[in-house]
N, C-alpha and C positions, 0 to 999 in steps of 0.2 A: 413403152413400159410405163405403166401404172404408179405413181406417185404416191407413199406412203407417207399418211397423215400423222401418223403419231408413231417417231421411232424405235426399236425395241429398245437400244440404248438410251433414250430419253426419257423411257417409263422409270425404266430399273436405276438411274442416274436421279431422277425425281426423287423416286421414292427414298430411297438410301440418305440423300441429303434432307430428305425431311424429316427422317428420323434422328439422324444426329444433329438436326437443329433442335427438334423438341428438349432431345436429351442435354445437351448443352444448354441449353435455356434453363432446364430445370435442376440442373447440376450449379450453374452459375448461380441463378435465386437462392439455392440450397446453401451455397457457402457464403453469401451474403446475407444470410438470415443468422447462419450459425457464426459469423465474425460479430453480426450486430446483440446476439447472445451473449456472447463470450466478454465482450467490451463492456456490457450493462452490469453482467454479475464483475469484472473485475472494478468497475466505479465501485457497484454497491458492498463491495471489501475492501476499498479504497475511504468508504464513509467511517464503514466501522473502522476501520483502525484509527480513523482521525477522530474517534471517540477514546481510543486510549490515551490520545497526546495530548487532547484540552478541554476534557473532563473533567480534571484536578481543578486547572484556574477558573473556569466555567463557576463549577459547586464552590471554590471560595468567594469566589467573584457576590454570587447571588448571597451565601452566606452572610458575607461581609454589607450584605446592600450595596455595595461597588457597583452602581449599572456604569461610569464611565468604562471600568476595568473589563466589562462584561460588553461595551458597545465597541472598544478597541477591539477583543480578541475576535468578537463579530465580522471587525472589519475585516481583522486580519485573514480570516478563513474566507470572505469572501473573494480575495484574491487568489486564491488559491485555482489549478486550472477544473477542477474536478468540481467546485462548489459556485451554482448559480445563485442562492441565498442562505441566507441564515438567521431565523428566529428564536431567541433566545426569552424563555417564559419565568415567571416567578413562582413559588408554591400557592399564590392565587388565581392562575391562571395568563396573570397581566402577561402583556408585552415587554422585557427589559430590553432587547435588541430588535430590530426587526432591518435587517440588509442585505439588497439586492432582492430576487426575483423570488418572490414567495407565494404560498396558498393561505388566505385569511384564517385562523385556526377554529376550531370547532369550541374553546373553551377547556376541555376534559382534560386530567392531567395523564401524563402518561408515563406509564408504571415498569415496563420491560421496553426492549430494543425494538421498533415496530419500520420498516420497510412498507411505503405504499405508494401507488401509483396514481397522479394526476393528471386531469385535463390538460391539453396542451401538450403532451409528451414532455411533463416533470415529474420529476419522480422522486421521492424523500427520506431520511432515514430520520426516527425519532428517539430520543432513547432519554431515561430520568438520570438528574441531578442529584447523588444520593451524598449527602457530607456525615461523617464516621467521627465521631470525637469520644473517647474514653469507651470504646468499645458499645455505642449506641449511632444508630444511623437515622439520619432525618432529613426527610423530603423537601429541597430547595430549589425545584423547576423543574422543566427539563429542555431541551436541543432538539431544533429540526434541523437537519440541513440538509439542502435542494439542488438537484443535478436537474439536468435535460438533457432530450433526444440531440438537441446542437452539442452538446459534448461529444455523445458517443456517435453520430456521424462526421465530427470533425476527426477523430480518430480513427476512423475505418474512411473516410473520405479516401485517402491513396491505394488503399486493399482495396476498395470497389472500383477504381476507375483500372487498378492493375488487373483485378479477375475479368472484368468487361473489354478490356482492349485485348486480353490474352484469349479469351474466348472469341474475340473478329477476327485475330489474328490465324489463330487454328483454324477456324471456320471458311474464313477465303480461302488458305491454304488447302484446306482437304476439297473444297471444291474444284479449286485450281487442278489437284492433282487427280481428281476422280475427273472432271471433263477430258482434259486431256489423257489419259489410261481408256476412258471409252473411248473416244476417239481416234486413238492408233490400234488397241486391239480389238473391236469389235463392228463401230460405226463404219470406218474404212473401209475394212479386208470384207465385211457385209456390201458393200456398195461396190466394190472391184469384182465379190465371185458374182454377184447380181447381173453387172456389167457385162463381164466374159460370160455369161450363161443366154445372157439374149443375142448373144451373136453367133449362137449355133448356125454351122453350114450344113446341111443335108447330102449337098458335095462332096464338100473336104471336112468330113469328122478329125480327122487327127489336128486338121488347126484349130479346130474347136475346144481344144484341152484344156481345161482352167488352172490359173499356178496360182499358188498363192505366195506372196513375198513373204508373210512372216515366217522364219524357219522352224517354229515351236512345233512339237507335236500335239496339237491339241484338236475340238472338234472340228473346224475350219479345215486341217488336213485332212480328216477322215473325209469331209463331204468333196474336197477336193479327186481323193482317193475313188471314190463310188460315181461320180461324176466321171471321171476319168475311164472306170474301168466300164460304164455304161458306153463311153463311144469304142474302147478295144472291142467289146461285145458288138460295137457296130459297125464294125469296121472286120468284124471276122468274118461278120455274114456276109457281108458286102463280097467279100475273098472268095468263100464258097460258092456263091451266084457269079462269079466269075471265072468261071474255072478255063476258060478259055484263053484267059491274057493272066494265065498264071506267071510267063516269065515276066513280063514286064510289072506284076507285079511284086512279083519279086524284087528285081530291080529299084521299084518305088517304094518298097517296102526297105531295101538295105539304106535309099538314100534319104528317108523320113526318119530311122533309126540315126542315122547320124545327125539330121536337122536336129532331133530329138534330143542329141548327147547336148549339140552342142548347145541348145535352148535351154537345156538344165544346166549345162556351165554359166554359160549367161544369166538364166536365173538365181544361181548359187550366189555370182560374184555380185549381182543387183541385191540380192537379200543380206549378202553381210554388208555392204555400201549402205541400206539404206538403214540395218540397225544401228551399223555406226554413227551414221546421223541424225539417229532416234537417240543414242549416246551422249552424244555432242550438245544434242537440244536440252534433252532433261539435266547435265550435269549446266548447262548456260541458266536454267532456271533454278534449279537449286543456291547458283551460286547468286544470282539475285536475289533470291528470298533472304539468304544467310545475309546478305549487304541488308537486307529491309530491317532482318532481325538485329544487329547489329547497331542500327542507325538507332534503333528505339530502345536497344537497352541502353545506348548511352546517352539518348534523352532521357530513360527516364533514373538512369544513375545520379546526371547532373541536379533530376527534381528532388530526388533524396539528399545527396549533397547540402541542395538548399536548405530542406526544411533538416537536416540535422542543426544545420545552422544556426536555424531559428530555436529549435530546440536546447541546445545550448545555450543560446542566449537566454530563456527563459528561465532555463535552471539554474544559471549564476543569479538570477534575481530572485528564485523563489529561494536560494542558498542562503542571499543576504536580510530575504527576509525572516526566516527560520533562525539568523543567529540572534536577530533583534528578541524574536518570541523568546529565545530559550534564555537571552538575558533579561526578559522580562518576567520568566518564569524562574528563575534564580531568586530576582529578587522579592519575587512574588514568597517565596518558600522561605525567605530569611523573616519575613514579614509575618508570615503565617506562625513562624514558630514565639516572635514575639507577642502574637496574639493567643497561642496557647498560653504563653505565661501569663498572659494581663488575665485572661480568663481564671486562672487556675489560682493567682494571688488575693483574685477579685473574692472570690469562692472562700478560699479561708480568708482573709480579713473580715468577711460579713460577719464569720462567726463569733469574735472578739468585740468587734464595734456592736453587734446584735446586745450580746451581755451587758454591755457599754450599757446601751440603752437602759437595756430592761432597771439596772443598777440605779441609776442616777434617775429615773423615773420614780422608781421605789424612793429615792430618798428624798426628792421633791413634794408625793405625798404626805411622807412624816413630817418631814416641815410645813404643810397648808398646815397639819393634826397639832403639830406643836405650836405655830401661831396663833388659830383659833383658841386651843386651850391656854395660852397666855393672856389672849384681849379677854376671856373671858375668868382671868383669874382663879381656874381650876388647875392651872400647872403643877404638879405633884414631884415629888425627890423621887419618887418610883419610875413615874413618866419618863421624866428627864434623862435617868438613868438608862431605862430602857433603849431611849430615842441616842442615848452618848454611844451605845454597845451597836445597836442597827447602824449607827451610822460611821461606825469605826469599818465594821464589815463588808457594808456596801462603798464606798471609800478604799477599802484595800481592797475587793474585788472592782471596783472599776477601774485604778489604777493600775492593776495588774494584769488586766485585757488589753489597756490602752496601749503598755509600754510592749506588751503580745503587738498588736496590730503595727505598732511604729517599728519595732523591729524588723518584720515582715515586707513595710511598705519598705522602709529602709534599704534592705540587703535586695529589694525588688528594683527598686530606683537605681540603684547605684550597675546593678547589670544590664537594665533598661537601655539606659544613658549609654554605658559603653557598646550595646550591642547596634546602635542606630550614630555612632560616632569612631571614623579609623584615625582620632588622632593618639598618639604615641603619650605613655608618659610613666613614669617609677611607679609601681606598686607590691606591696605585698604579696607573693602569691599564694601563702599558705592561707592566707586571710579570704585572698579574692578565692579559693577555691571554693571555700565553707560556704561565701556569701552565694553563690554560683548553686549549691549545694540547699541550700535555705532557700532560695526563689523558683527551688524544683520540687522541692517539697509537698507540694499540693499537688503533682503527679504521680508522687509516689503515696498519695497520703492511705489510697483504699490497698492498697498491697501490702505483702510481708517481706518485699525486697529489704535487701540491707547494703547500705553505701559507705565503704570503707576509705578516708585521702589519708594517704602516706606523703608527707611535704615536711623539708625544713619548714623552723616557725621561720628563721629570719631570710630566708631567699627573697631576692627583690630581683625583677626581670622591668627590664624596657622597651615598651610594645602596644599595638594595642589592646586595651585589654579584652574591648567586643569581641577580640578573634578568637581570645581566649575562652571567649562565656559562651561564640555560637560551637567552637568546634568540642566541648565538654559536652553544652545540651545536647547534642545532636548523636553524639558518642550513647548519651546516657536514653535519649527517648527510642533510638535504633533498637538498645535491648531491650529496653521496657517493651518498645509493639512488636519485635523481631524475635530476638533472643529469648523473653522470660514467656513466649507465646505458650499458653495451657500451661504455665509452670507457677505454683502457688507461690513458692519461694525463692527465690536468686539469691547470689550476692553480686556485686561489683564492688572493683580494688580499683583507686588510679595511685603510681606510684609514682614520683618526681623526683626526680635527683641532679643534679650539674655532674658531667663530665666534661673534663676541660672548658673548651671555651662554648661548649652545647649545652643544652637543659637537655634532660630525655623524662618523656613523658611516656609511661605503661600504663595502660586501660586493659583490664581483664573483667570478663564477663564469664558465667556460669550455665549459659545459656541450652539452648540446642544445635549450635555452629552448624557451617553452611558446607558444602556439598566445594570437590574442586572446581568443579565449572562454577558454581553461583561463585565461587573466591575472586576465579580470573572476571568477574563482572563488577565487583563490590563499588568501583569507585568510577561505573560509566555513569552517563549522564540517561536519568530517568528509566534508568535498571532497577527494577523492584522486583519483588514476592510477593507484591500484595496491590496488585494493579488495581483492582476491582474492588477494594477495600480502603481508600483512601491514601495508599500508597504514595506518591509522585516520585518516588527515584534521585531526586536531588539533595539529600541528606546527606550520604558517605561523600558523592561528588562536589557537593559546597567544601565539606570540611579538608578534602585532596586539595584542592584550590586555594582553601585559605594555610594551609599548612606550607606550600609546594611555593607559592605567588607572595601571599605575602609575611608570611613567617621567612621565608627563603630556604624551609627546611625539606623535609624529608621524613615518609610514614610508608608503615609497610603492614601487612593484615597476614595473620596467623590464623587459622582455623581448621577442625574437625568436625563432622554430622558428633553432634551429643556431647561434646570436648567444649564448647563456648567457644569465644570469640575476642582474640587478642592484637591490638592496636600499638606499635612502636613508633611516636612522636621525636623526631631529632630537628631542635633549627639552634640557631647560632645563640648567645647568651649575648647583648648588645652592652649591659652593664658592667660585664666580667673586666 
């Protein structure tokens, strides 16, 4: 018999595995293309939002010309797992930070939120510095900050090596089980009828009969079937050309029929024998492959295990770093609002000291006029006169600027001091309200608001008093930028009063009040309305803190949309 070179099993075995390699390969690439997708745009939403959180100190930072404040918060982002550098620019372009792993900058400032890609598989998100003061915004730098490709393959690192072992896995698998399937139902039972078919007898046809073991009825039994019935057909004629030894055929004929039965017993009982150990085998490999798969989820349960770990641990550290920032951003925001007053006192006392000037200029002239006309003995009763009357006026308009401006710096000093000092001590509070009151004044000076304090004259509390001047300011600029937003007019009431051994403090506003959900927000930490506007969110949550911490009291917020916005201050009265 003739040796087949290439088997029919072999071809169709071939082919079949070569296509669900291709498709698996390109199915694998596929999801590894679309994880390295998915991981790039969740950084580059991970950039932006790290533009909500320290944009604020950023733009005061540059503001302020703070580049140390601006080189810390640099550093601090660059620790961060998501940021490989971070350049931080002036409204000139210059460099005020530049940390960790960056692209030289082109110079140009930049104006909107700009996402771009760099050599080397870095990639950046830009966006400007814009500071918002008295409802005008002015360009003070802007922020790059820099990711790379080693980020987002470190976090698909375990999804690729799981979609690549999972695809060997399957892949040996289905060949395991496609070799083996061609090889008991096709390669075999082809190579046993092959076998019984070349040992046709010309003799004895009836032992020539082919069986086939497997018991399925499929095309294997048909050709079994037509094989078979080709030697009955030869074996009938054989019969009719024998018509002569018709008994003994007969005879041979009843005891082939019984060889017959019993050869199909025997092959019955060989065919279930040998599926059952067709049974035995493929359940003995199935349950090894489930041991293989088994072994490897729990390596690779244990590799997650680890790096949760790991993970863990990093996030208690980026946790403690996060509280440093937001205590740095606390103070950063007490600081800030001390710097709107120095600006805003700055602004009106120029205008008094300005007069000042102009005054006392004027009347330094008239006196060159008045000397010269004395050395020169043309001094006149009219002169003189004139020069008594100019010089009474400019005299009481400078001093009436002056004691303007000292009052000003005055009531500004004195809240200054306390706002940058927690030590304790007796004061007036109806006094300290007004002075509180007077050093905000140049906040309110372009507006038609109106500020109402209801206080005993003689109440005196023990405390400090900064707590008192940041949690009033901060009451009072909320509804100036919050509350009296698009509103020409407001008022605001604060009323005082002692109840037993408590002071209560009522802040009422006439505002546009807030919504229930903005209510159940009002006092988290860097919750605003006005994200994008200068906003920072730590105004209501200072003044929670300083009421709750270290007043030892207790506040609670009232509000309706279009109703204002009302404040219930309770701490203990320390003098009582």
């Amino acid at each position: 018999m003739a040796t087949v070179k290439t088997g029919l099993s072999r071809k169709l075995l071939t082919r079949v595995l070569s296509v669900y390699f291709i498709l698996t390969l390109i199915v694998t690439v596929g999801q590894i293309f679309t994880e390295y997708l998915s991981t790039k745009n969740h950084i580059e939403s991970e950039l932006r939002t790290l533009k909500n959180t320290f944009a604020e100190s950023l733009t005061r930072a540059n503001w302020e010309l703070n580049k140390v404040q601006a080189r810390i918060i640099a550093e601090g982002l660059t620790k961060l797992p998501t940021i490989e550098g971070v350049q931080v620019r002036d409204e000139n372009g210059d460099l005020v930070a530049d940390e960790g792993q960056t692209i030289p900058s082109n110079g140009s400032p930049v104006q909107t939120g700009i996402m771009q890609d760099h050599p080397g598989g870095i990639f950046s998100y830009s966006f400007p510095l814009i500071f918002e003061f008295s409802g005008r915004e002015s360009f003070v730098g802007d922020v790059t900050l820099y990711s790379s490709f080693d980020i987002i393959l470190s976090r698909i690192e375990v999804g690729i090596f799981f979609l690549i072992g999972n695809a060997i896995v399957k892949t040996a698998f289905l060949i395991f089980l496609f070799m083996t399937a061609f090889k008991h139902m096709l390669s075999e039972p082809l190579a046993e009828l092959t076998g019984q078919m070349t040992t046709f007898d010309p003799e004895h046809p009836e032992d020539s009969k082919i069986q086939v073991t497997d018991g399925e009825d499929n095309e294997l039994r048909m050709l079994q079937q037509s094989f078979n019935q080709v030697i009955d057909d030869f074996v009938d004629s054989q019969e009719k050309l024998k018509g002569t030894r018709e008994a003994l055929r007969q005879a041979n004929k009843k005891l082939d029929d019984q060889n017959l039965i019993l050869e199909q017993e025997v092959a019955k009982k060989t065919a279930s024998l040998s599926q059952i150990m067709l049974d035995l085998e493929q359940q003995k490999d199935e349950l090894i492959a489930n041991q293989r798969e088994l072994r490897q989820e729990n390596e690779n349960r244990q590799y997650i295990e680890d790096e949760l770990r790991k993970r863990n641990t990093e996030l208690a550290r980026n946790m403690e770093m996060l509280n440093l920032i937001k205590d740095q951003l606390v103070e950063s925001e007490r600081m800030a609002s001390l710097g709107g007053l120095v600006a805003g006192i700055a602004h009106d006392v120029n205008t008094p000291i300005g007069v000042s000037v102009t005054a006392a200029s004027y009347l330094n002239e008239r006196l060159v006029s008045l000397r010269a006309a004395f050395d020169d003995k043309t001094l006149s009763n009219k002169s003189m006169n004139a020069f008594i009357d100019e010089a009474e006026q400019a005299s009481t308009l400078l001093l009436s600027n002056l004691n303007r401006a000292s009052d000003l710096i005055a009531s500004f000093k004195q809240v200054a001091v306390d706002q940058t000092s927690e030590a304790e001590r007796l004061f007036n509070l109806n006094s300290y309200l007004h002075e509180i009151l007077q050093s905000l004044k140049p906040t309110f000076k372009n507006t038609r608001h109106q500020v109402n304090i209801q206080c005993p004259a003689d109440l005196e509390i023990l405390c400090a008093p900064g707590v008192i001047a940041q949690i009033v300011t901060n009451m009072m600029i909320n509804s100036l930028m919050h509350g009296f937003e698009h509103i020409e007019e407001g008022h605001i009431s604060l009323a005082v009063s002692r109840d037993g051994g408590h002071i209560v403090m009522e802040y009422q506003d006439d505002g546009k009040g807030m919504s229930k959900e903005a209510l159940t927000h009002l006092f988290d930490a860097f919750y605003t309305t006005r994200r994008n506007q200068g906003g920072s969110g730590l105004g209501t949550h200072i003044v929670f803190n300083l009421v709750t911490q270290t007043l030892d009291g207790s506040i609670e917020a009232f509000s309706e949309p279009e109703k204002g916005l009302r404040y219930v201050i309770r701490f203990p009265d320390k003098h009582a």
